[in-house]
MARVEXTI-65897 format. One record per residue (C-alpha): residue number from 1; residue in three letters; chain; z, x, y. Coordinates in Angstrom, 1 decimal, padded with zeros to 4 digits. Example, Ala and Ser with C-alpha at 12.3 -4.5 7.8 and 13.67 -1.06 7.14 Angstrom:
seq,type,mol,zz,xx,yy
1,ala,A,007.8,012.3,-004.5
2,ser,A,007.1,013.7,-001.1
! end
This chain:
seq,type,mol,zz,xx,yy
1,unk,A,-108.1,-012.8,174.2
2,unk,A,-108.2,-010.1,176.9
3,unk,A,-109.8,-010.7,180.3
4,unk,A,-113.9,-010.1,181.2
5,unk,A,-114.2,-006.5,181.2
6,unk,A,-115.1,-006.9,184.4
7,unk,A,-112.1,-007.8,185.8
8,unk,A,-110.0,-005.5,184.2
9,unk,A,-112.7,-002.7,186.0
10,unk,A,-111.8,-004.1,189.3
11,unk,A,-108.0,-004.4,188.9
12,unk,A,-107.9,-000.6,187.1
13,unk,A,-110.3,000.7,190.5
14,unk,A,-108.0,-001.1,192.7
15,unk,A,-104.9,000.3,190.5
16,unk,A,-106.3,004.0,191.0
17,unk,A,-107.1,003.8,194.5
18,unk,A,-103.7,002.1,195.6
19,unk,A,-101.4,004.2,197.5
20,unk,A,-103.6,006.5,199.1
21,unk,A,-102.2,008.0,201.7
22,unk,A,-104.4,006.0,204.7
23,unk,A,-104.2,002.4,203.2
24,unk,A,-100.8,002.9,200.9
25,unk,A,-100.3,-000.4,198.7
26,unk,A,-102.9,-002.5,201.0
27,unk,A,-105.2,-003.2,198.8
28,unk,A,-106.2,-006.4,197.8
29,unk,A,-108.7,-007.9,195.2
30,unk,A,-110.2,-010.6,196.6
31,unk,A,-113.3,-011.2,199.4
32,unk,A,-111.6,-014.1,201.0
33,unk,A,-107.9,-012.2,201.8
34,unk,A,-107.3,-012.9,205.2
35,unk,A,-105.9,-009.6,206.6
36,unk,A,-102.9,-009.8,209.1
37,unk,A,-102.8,-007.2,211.8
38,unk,A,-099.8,-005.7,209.3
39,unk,A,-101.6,-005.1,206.1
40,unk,A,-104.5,-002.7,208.4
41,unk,A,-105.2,-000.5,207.5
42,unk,A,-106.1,-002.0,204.4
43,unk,A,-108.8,-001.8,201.5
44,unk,A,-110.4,-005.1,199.8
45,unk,A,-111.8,-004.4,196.5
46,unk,A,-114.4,-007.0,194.9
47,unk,A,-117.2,-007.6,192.3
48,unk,A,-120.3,-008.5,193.8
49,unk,A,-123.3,-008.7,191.3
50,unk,A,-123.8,-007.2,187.8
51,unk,A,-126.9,-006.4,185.9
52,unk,A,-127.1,-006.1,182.1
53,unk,A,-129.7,-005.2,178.9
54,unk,A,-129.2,-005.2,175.6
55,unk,A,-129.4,-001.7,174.1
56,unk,A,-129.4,-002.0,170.6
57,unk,A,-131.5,-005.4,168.7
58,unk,A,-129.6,-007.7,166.2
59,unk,A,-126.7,-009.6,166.2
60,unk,A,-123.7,-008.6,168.3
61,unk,A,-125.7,-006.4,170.4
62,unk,A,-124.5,-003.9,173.1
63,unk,A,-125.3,-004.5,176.5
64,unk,A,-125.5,-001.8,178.8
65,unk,A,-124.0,-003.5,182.1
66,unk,A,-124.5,-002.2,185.7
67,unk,A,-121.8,-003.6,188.3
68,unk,A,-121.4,-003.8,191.5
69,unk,A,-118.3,-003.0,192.9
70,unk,A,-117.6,-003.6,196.8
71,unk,A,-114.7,-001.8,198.9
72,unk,A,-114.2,-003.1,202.6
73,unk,A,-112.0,-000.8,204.3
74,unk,A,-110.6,-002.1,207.5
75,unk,A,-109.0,-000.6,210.5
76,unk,A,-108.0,-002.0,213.6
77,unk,A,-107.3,000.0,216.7
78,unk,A,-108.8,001.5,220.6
79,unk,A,-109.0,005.3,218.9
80,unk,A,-110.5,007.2,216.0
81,unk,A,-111.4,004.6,213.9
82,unk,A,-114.6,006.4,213.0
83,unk,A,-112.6,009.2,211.9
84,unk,A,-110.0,006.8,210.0
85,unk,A,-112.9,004.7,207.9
86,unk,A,-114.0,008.7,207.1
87,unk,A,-110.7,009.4,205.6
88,unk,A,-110.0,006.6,204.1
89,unk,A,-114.1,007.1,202.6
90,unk,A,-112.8,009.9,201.6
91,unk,A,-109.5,009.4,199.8
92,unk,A,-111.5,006.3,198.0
93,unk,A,-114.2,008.6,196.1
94,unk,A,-111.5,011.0,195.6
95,unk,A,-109.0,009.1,193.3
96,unk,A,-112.1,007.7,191.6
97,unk,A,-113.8,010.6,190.9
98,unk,A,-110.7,011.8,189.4
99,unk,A,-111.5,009.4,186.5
100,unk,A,-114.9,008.4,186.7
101,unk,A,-114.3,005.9,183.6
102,unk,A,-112.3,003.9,184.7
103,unk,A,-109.4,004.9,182.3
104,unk,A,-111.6,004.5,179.8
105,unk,A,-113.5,001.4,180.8
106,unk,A,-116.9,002.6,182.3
107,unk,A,-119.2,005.2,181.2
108,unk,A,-119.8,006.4,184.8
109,unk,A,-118.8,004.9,188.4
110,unk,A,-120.7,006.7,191.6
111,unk,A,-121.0,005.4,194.8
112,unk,A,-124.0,003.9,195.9
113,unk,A,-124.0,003.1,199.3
114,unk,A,-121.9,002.9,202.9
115,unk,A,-122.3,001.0,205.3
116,unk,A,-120.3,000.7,208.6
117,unk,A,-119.8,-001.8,210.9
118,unk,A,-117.6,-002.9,214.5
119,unk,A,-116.5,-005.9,215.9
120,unk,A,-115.1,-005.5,218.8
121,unk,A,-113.6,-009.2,219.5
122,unk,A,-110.0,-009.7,220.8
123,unk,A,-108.0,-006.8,222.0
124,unk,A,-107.8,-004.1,219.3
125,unk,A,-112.2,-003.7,217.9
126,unk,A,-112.1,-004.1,214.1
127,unk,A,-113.7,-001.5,212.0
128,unk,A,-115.0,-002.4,208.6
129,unk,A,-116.6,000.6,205.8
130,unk,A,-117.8,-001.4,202.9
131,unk,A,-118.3,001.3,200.2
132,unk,A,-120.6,-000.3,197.1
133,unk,A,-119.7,001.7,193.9
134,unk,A,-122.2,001.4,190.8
135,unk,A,-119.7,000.8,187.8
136,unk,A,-121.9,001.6,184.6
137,unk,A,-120.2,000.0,181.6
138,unk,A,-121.3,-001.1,177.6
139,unk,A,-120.1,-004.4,175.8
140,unk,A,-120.8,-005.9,172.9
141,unk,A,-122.9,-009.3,173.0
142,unk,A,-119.8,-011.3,171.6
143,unk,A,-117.2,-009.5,173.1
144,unk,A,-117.4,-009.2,177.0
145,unk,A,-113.9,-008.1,176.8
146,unk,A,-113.7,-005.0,175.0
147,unk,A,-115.6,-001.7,176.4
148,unk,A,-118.0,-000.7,173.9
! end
């Protein structure tokens, strides 16, 4: 049996938007990755809540399933790091608008929201941009693996 469709979402939006030219091969799928001061830049990509209803009645239904997909970009640094969350904003909804399914696996993804924060503990501040992307995907009731 294949993995949750869900998962493979995340791992084929972390495949497409993996070696960008800001964040390279940092990026990581998983909310509690502890990033080193190497890996920053750096891009975590992880599933945060998903909504579903069934489209069609009977048996084996299919479910028309709205996810919520989370990117936290870091950077560390003194300089520019409003200008360095922009690009790597940027280079994000660029490789996924390039394929907007997913290869196949959604029927739309869009982003949803930004939001940007500081922290400026230590001595270099920390920078986060956590982009939330709505993934808009089908399944069938009795297969949550297969994209309907």
């Amino acid at each position: 049996m294949a993995d949750h469709i869900r998962q493979q979402i995340r791992e084929q939006f972390a495949t497409q938007i993996t070696g960008l030219t800001t964040t390279g091969s940092n990026v990581f799928q998983s909310r509690v990755y502890n990033l080193e001061a190497g890996d920053l830049p750096a891009v975590i990509v992880y599933t945060k809540s998903e909504d579903s209803e069934p489209d069609t009645l009977g048996t084996n239904r299919i479910l028309i399933r709205n996810l919520s997909l989370v990117c936290e970009c870091y950077v560390k640094g003194v300089l520019n790091f409003d200008d360095t969350l922009d690009t790597i904003s940027k280079e994000i909804e660029t490789a996924i608008a390039a394929d907007a399914t997913l290869d196949g696996l959604a029927k739309d993804v869009f982003i949803e929201s930004t939001e940007i924060d500081y922290n400026g503990d230590g001595e270099k501040p920390v920078a986060v941009a956590t982009l939330t992307f709505d993934v808009m995907y089908e399944t069938r009731e009795q297969s949550p693996d297969t994209a309907a």
